[in-house]
N, C-alpha and C positions, 0 to 999 in steps of 0.2 A: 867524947864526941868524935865521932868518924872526921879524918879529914877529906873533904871537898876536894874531888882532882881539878885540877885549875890545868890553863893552858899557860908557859911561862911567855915573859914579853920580852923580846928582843929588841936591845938600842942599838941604830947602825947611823952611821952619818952618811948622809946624800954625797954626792959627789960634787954638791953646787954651795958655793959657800954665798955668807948671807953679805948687807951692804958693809957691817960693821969686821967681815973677814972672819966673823967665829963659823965653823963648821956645823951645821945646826944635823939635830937629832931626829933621823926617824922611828919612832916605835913599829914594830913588826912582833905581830902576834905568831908566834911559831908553830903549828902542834907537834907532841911528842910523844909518847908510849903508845896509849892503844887509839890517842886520837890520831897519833900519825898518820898523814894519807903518802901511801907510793909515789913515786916521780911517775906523772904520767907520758907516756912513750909519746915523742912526735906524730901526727897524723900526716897518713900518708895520703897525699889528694888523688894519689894514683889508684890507689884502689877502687875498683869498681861498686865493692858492695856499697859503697856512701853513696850512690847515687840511684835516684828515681828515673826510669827511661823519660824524656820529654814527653813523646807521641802517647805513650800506654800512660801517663798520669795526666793528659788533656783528656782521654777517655773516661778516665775515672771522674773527674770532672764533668764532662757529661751526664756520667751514668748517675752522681747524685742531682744533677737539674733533675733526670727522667722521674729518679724516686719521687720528687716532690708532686708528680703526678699523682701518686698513690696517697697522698698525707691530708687525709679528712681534717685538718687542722686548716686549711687552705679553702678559701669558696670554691662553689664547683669551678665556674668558671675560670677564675686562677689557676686551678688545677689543672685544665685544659690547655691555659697558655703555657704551662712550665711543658707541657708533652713538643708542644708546636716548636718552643724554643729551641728542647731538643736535639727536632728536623732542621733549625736553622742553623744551630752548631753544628752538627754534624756535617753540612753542605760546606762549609767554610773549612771545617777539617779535612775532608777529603779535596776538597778545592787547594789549601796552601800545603798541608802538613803529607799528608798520601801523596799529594802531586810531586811534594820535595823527594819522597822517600824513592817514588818510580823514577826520575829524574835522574837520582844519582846513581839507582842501577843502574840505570841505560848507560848512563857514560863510565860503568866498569870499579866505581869508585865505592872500595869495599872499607872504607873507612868506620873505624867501631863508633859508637857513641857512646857517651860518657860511661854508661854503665854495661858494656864491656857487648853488649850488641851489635851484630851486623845488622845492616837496611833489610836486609831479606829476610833475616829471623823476625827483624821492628816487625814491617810488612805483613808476614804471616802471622802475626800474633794481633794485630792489629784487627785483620781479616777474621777471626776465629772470635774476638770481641763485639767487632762490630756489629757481624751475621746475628749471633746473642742477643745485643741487646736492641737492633733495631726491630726483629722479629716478638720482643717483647713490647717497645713500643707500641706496635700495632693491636697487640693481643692488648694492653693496658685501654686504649681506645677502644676496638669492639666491644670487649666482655664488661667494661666500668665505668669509659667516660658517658660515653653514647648514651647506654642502657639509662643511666643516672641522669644525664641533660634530657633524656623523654619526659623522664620523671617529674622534672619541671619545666614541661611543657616546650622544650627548643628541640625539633626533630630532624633528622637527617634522612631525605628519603631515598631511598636507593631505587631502581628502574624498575622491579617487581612488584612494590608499593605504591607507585603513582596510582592514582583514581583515574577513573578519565576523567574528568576535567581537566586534572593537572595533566594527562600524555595532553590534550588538547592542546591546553598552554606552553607546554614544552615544541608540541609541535610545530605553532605560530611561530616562537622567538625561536626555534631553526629556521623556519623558512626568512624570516625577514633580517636577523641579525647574524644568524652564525652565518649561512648558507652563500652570504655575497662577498665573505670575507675569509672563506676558509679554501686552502689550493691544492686539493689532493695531488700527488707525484708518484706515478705510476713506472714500477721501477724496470727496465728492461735494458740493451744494452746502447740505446740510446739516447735513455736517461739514467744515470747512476744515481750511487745512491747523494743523497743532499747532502750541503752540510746544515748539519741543525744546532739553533743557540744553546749554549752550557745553559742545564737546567729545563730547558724548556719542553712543554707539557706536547706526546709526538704521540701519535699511533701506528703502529704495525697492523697492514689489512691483508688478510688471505681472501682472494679472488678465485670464481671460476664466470669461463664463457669467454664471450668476446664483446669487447666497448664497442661504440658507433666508427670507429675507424676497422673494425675489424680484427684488431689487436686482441691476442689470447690472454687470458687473466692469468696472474700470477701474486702478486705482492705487490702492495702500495705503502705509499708513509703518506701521512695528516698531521701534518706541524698543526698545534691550536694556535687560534689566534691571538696573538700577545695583548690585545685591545682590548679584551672581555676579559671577565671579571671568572674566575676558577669556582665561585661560589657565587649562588644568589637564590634568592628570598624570594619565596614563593608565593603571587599575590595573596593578600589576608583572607576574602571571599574563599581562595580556594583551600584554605588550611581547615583541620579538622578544628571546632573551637574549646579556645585554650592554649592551642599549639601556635608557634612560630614554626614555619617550614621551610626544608630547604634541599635545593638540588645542586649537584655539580653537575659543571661545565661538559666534564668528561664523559657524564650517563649521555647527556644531552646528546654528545654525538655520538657515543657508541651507539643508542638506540637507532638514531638515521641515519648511520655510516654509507647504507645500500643507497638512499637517495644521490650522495656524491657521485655513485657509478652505475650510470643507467646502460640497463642491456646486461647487465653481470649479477652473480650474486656472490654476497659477504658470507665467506664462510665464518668468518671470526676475526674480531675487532678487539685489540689489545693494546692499553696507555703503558707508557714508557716516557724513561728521562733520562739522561745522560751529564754526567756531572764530567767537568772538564778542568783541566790545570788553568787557574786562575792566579796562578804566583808571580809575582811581578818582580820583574831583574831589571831594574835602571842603578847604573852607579855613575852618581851625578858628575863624580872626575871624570868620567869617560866622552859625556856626552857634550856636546855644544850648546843644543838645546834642549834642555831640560822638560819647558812642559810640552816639546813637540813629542820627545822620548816618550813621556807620559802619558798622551792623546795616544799614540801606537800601542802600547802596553797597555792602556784600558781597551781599546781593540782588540787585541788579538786577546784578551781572558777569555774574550765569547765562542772565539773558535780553538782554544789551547786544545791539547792532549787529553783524551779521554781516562779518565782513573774510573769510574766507578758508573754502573749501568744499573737503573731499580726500571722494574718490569712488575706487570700485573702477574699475581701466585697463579692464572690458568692460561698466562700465555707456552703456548706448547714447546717443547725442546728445541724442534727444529727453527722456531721463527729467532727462538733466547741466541741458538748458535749464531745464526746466519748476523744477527747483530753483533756479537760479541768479536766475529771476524770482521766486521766494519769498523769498529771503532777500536781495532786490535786489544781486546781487552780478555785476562782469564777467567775464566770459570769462577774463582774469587774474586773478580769484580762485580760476581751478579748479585744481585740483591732482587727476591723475588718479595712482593709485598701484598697484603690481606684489605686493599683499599686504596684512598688516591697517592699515585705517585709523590705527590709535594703537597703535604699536610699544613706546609709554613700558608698555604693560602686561608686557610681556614679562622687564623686571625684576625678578617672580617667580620666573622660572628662579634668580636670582642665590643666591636664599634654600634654593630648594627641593634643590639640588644639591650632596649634599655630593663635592666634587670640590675638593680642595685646590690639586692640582697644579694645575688648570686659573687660578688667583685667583693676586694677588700674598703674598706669603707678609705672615702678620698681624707686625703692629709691634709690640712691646713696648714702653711709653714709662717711660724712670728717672726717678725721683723725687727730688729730690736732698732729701739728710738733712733740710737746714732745712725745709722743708718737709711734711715727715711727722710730724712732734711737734709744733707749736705749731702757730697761729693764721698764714693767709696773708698775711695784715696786719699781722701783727706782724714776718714774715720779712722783709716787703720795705720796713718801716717801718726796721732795720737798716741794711740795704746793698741796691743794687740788682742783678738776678737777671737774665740773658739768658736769656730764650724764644728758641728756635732750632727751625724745622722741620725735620729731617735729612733730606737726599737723595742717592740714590745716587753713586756716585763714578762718575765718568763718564774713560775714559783715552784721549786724543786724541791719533791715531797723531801 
């Protein structure tokens, strides 16, 4: 009979003697010939390659939320919001993490990052990601989500599409809702340009003629109204039947933009938004008052430093410049986009639709006994309780 390689056992004594003073035994299993393993070298923390860039694997991160857009394993609608989410990650990464990155260029500080990166190289590669995958975004919603939500009957009407009834109806709720509440600013040099809130939904107007002052046309901004709703539902009567209908805020006024400016005419009306440094520097040793610090620093996110500019894909070069010089920003901060500048509104649909089938079916969560009659502190003061979040059973061929 062959013998068995075995691994030999090593007896060593601890360094810690027992109560009775004898030296007590550790066994230590050794390996030796071909099970031997090598003395593995110290790990250096210094090395770069061990490390993931922060900013480029928050991206990655994102970009599988976006995937799940794509993943018919998901209701439609589900599908829809992991797109939306997306939009809202993205705004918050360029808001703290972009904002960090311009930040520390401006103040000259060429510091690497863990994985052996400059800010400017981060930056650029960051840029060259982003461009990719929000421009696929977009193409994910025209060509799959859209087409598919017709399919079962939730439509998205764009300005070419209206009936008239619906210009009708569009026409009414401008004159009486948008129209007393919206403050065209007509830019010249004794109005400059505004300042406008991070995020918020702006127009750029190309002008010819002269308004009731006599004033020659040129360019206007249309802040939208923060008060109205970016999406809304198009009465029932006037939907085709079957369909729930719906228009943005946005078609709304680009279609009447000319009524804002009588005596002129609109050569072209273009949405835009402007995403700003919303990173907050309080260090509470510093200050005295803390949440007065803090009231100032929720302030000023609205009007921080501009990082990144999305513009509609047929606003013309020259209106993209004359912006990008206002809000000092480069050529890689633009973002030219195939639809509404701020997609994250469109998560109204989610509420507005009752369509079950379309959503994951709702969870019921059990309560277990001890829990329903006494004090939760008292239950877990007892014995302790596993919290578990349940998830689908998954069965792999």
């Amino acid at each position: 009979m062959d013998e068995q390689p075995s691994d030999p056992l090593l007896l060593s004594a601890t360094d810690q003697t027992s109560s009775d003073g004898d030296m007590p035994l550790r066994i230590n299993r050794t390996p030796t010939g071909v099970h031997a393993r090598e003395a593995q070298p110290e790990t250096d923390l210094d090395d770069t390659q061990l490390y993931f860039n922060r900013e480029l694997s928050h991206l990655q991160f994102n970009i599988r939320v976006l995937e799940q857009a794509l993943d018919d394993a998901h209701p439609l609608l589900n599908r829809l919001m992991f797109l939306l989410i997306f939009s809202s990650n993205m705004d918050e990464f360029f808001e703290i993490r972009v904002a960090g990155l311009k930040h520390q260029i401006a103040l000259g500080d060429d510091t690497t990052a863990a994985d052996g990166r400059l800010p400017k190289a981060i930056l650029a590669e960051i840029s060259q990601v982003a461009h990719a995958q929000i421009d696929r975004q977009y193409q994910i919603l025209n060509d799959t989500l859209l087409p598919a939500l017709e399919s079962q009957g939730l439509r998205f009407r764009r300005r070419d599409q209206w009936t008239e009834e619906q210009k009708a109806w569009v026409r009414s709720f401008f004159d009486n809702e948008i129209m007393p509440v919206i403050s065209p600013i007509g830019l010249d040099p004794s109005h400059p340009f505004p300042r406008l809130v991070n995020k918020s939904l702006n127009f750029i107007v190309e002008l010819e003629g002269k308004d009731a002052f006599g004033r020659a046309g040129g360019m206007a901004i249309l802040p939208a109204p923060r008060s109205l709703p970016r999406l809304m539902a198009l009465p029932k009567e006037l939907c085709e039947e079957g369909f729930a209908e719906y228009v943005f805020l946005s078609s709304m006024i680009h279609a009447h933009a000319d009524e804002l400016f009588p005596g002129m005419r609109v050569c072209g009306c273009y949405q835009f938004r402007l995403t700003r440094n919303a990173d907050m520097s309080v260090d509470p040793e510093e200050v005295s008052d803390l949440a007065s610090a803090l009231r100032g620093e929720l302030l000023a996110r609205r009007y921080g430093n501009g990082v990144r500019l999305e513009v509609a894909d047929s606003c013309p070069d020259d209106l993209t410049n004359f912006l990008l010089r206002q809000f000092e920003l480069d050529s890689d901060d633009l973002y030219r986009v195939k639809g509404p500048v701020n997609l994250t509104r469109m998560m109204s649909v989610l509420g507005d639709v009752d369509r079950p089938e379309l959503l994951y079916r709702p969870f019921t969560p059990s309560i277990p006994k001890a829990l329903k009659a006494g004090s939760l502190f008292s239950a877990i003061a007892k014995n302790d309780i596993l919290l578990h979040h349940p998830l689908p059973v998954v069965y792999a061929n």
